[in-house]
C-alpha positions as CSV (number, residue, x, y, z in Angstrom):
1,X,64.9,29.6,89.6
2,X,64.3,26.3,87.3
3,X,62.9,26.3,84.0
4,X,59.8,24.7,84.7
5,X,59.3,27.8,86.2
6,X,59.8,29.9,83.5
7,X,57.3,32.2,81.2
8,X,55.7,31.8,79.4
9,X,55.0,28.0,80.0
10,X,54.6,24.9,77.6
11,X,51.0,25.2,77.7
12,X,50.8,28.9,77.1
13,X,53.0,28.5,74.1
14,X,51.0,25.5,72.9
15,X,47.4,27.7,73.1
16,X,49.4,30.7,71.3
17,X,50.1,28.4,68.8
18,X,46.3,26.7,68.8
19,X,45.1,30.4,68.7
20,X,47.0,31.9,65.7
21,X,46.2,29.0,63.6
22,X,42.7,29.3,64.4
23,X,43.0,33.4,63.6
24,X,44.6,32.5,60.1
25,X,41.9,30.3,59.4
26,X,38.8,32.7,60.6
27,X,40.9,35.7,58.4
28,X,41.4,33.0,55.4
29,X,37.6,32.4,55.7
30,X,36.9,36.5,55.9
31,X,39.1,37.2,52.8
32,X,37.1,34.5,50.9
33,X,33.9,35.6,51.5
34,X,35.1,38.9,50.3
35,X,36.3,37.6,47.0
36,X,32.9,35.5,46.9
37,X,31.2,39.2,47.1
38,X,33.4,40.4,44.0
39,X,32.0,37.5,42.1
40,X,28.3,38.0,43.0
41,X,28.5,41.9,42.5
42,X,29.9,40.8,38.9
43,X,27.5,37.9,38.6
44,X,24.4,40.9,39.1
45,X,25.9,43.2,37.3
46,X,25.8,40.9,34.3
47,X,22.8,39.4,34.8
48,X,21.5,43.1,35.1
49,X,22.7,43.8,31.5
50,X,21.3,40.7,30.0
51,X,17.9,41.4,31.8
52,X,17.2,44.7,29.8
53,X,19.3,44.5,26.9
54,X,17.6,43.7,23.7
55,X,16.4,40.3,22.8
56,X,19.3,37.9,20.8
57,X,17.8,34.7,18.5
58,X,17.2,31.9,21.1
59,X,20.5,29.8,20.9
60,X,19.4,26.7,18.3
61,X,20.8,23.0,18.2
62,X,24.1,23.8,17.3
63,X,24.8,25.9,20.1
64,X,23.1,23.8,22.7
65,X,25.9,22.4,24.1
66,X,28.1,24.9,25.4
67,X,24.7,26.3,27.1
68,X,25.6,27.1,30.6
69,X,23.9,29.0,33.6
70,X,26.9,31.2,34.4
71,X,27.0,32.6,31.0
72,X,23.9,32.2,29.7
73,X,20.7,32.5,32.2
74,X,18.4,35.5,32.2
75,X,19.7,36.7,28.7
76,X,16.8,38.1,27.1
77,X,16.2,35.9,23.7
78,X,13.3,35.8,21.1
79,X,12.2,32.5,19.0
80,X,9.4,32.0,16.5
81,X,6.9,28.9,16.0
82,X,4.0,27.1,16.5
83,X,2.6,26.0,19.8
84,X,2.0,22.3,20.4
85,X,-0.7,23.2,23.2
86,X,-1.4,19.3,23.7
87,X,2.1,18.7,25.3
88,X,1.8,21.5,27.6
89,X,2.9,20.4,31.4
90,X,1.8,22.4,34.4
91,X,4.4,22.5,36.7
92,X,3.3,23.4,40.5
93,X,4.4,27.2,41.3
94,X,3.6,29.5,44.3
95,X,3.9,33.2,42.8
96,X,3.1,36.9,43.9
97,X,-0.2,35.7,42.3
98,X,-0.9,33.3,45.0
99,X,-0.7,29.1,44.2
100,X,-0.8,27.4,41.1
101,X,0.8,26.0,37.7
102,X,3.6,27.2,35.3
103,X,2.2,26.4,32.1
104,X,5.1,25.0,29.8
105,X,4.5,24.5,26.4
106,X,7.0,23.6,23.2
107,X,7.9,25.6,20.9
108,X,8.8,24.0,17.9
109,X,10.4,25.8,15.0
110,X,10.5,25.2,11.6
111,X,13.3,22.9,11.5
112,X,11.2,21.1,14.0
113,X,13.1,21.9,17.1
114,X,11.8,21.9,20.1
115,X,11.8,24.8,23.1
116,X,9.8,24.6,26.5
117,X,8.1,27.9,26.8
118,X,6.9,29.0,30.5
119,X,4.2,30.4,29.0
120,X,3.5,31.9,32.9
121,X,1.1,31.5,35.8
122,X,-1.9,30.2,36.0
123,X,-4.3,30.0,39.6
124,X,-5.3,26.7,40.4
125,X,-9.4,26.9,38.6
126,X,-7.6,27.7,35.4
127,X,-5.0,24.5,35.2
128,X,-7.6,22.5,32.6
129,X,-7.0,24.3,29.3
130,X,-10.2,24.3,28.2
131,X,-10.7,27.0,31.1
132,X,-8.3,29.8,29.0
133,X,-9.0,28.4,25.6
134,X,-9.0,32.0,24.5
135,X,-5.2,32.1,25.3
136,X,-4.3,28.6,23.8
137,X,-2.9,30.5,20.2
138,X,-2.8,28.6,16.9
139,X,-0.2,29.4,14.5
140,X,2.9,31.0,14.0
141,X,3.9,33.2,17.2
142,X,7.0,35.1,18.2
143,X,7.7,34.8,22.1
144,X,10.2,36.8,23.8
145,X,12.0,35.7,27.2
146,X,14.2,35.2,29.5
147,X,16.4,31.7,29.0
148,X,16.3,30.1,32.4
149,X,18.7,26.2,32.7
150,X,16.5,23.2,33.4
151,X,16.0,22.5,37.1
152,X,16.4,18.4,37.7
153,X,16.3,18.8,41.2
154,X,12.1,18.4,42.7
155,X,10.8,21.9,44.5
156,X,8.5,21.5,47.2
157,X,10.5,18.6,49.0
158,X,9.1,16.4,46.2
159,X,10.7,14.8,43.3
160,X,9.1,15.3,40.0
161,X,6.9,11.9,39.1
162,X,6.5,11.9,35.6
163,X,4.1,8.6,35.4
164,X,1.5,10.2,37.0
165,X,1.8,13.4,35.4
166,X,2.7,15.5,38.5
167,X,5.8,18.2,38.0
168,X,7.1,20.2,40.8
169,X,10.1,21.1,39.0
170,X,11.3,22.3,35.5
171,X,13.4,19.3,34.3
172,X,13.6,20.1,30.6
173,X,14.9,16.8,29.9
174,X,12.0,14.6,31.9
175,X,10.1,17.0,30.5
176,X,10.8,16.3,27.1
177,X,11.0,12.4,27.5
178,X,7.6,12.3,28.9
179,X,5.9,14.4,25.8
180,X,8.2,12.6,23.5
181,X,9.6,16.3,21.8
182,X,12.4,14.7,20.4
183,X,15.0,17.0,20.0
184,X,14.5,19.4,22.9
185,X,16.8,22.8,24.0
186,X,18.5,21.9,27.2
187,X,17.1,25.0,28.5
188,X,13.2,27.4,28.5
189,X,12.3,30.4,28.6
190,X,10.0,32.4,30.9
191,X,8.3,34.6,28.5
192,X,7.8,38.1,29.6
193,X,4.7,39.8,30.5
194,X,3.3,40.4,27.0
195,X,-0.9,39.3,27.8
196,X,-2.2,36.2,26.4
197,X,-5.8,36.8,25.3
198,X,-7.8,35.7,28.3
199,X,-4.7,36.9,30.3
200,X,-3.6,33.8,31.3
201,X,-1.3,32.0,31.3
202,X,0.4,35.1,32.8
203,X,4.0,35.4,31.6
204,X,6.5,38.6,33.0
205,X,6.8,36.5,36.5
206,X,10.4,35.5,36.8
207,X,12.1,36.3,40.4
208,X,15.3,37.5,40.0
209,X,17.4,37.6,42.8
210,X,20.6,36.3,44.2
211,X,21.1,36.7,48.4
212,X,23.9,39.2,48.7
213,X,25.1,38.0,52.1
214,X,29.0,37.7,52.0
215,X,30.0,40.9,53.2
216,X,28.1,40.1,56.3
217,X,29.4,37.0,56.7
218,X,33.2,38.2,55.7
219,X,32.9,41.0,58.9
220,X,31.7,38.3,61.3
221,X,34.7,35.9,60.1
222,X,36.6,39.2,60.9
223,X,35.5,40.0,64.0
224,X,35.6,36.2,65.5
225,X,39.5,36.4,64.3
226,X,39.5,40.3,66.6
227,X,38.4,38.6,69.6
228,X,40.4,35.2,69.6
229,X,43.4,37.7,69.5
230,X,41.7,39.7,72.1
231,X,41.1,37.3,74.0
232,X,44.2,35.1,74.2
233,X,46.4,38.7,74.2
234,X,44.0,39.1,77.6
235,X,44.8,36.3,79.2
236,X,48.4,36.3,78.0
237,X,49.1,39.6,80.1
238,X,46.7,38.0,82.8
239,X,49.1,34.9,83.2
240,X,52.3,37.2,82.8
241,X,50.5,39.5,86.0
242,X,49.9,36.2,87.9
243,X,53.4,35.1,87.2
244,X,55.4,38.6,87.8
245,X,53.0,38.8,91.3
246,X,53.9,35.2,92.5
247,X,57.8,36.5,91.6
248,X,57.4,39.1,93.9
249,X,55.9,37.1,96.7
250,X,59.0,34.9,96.4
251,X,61.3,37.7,97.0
């Protein structure tokens, strides 16, 4: 008998080939997601401990720069100063609390530094301030928080337009250019649910969650590798049937 009729042929050997690469990469993609789970269970499990632990000095000036959002978001801090309550910016929100406005205020300290302070909700008929004057505080305050990292990008599908006052995102920096702070942390804090007289603005709202999905995704990587090998072993022994029956017929 010729080789050209030999098994298994060029083309089986080519799609064997085509098939294990394409296994190796769906089991590369399966053993990735699982070391991506190992990193979010860690990034929880910290951010867990920062959540409850007891509140640090809000980083200051010096420390600003090395500020980052894997080491240093959701760690519970505590700063002291006095309100500047006409530079606040309300910044469009949709809470547990229905629509509205974060209420961001500085902070400034007595070395005249500056910190955005989400202050917390408030509905829609209280964005004037005049409507929860009993909650805009004079003097010296302590506020205690969460630091959250400034958020450049618009929410909503909008960007933020600072010229005509409208803010759908937390962008510390535009934030600060736009009420002319000066020096400004490159982060703010969500202050926690301690009530403002008035109760609003209504602090203790942050949403703390990170979608756990890579487990899911590293079995269905997994199982799409099982049944390319299923599959091409299947029609492997189907083509050596075909070819051990049309030897026979030969015969």
């Amino acid at each position: 008998m010729s080789s050209k009729s030999s098994f298994p042929p060029r083309s089986l050997i080519a799609a064997g080939i085509a098939v294990f690469i394409v296994v190796c990469g769906l089991l590369s993609l399966g053993v990735w997601q699982l070391q991506r789970l190992a990193w979010k269970n860690d990034l929880i499990a910290r951010v867990d401990a920062r959540v409850h632990a007891v509140p640090v000095p809000a980083p200051g000036p010096d420390q600003w720069p090395d500020i980052s959002r894997e080491n240093d978001e959701y760690r519970r801090v505590s700063v002291s100063g006095t309100f500047q309550h006409d530079r606040e910016t309300l910044v469009q929100a949709v809470t547990e609390l229905g629509a509205g406005f974060w209420v961001l205020t500085p902070l400034v300290d007595d070395r005249g530094d500056a910190i955005l302070i989400n202050r917390g909700f408030v509905p829609s008929d209280r964005r004037l301030p005049e409507s929860r004057a009993a909650g805009q505080i004079d003097g010296a305050v302590t506020v205690t928080g969460l630091i959250r990292i400034t958020e450049p990008k618009g929410a909503f599908l909008r960007d933020n337009d600072p010229v005509a006052d409208k803010w759908y995102a937390r962008d510390v920096a535009a934030i600060a250019e736009a009420r002319d702070l000066g020096d400004t942390a490159p982060y703010f804090i969500d202050a926690d649910g301690t009530p403002n007289p008035g109760d609003y603005p209504r602090g203790g709202l942050t949403r703390i969650s990170f979608p756990n999905t890579h487990l899911i995704y590293a079995l269905t990587w997994f199982s799409m590798a099982v049944i390319a090998a299923a599959m091409f072993i299947g029609f492997y022994r189907h083509s050596r049937r075909e070819y051990q029956r049309r030897l026979d017929n030969r015969r």
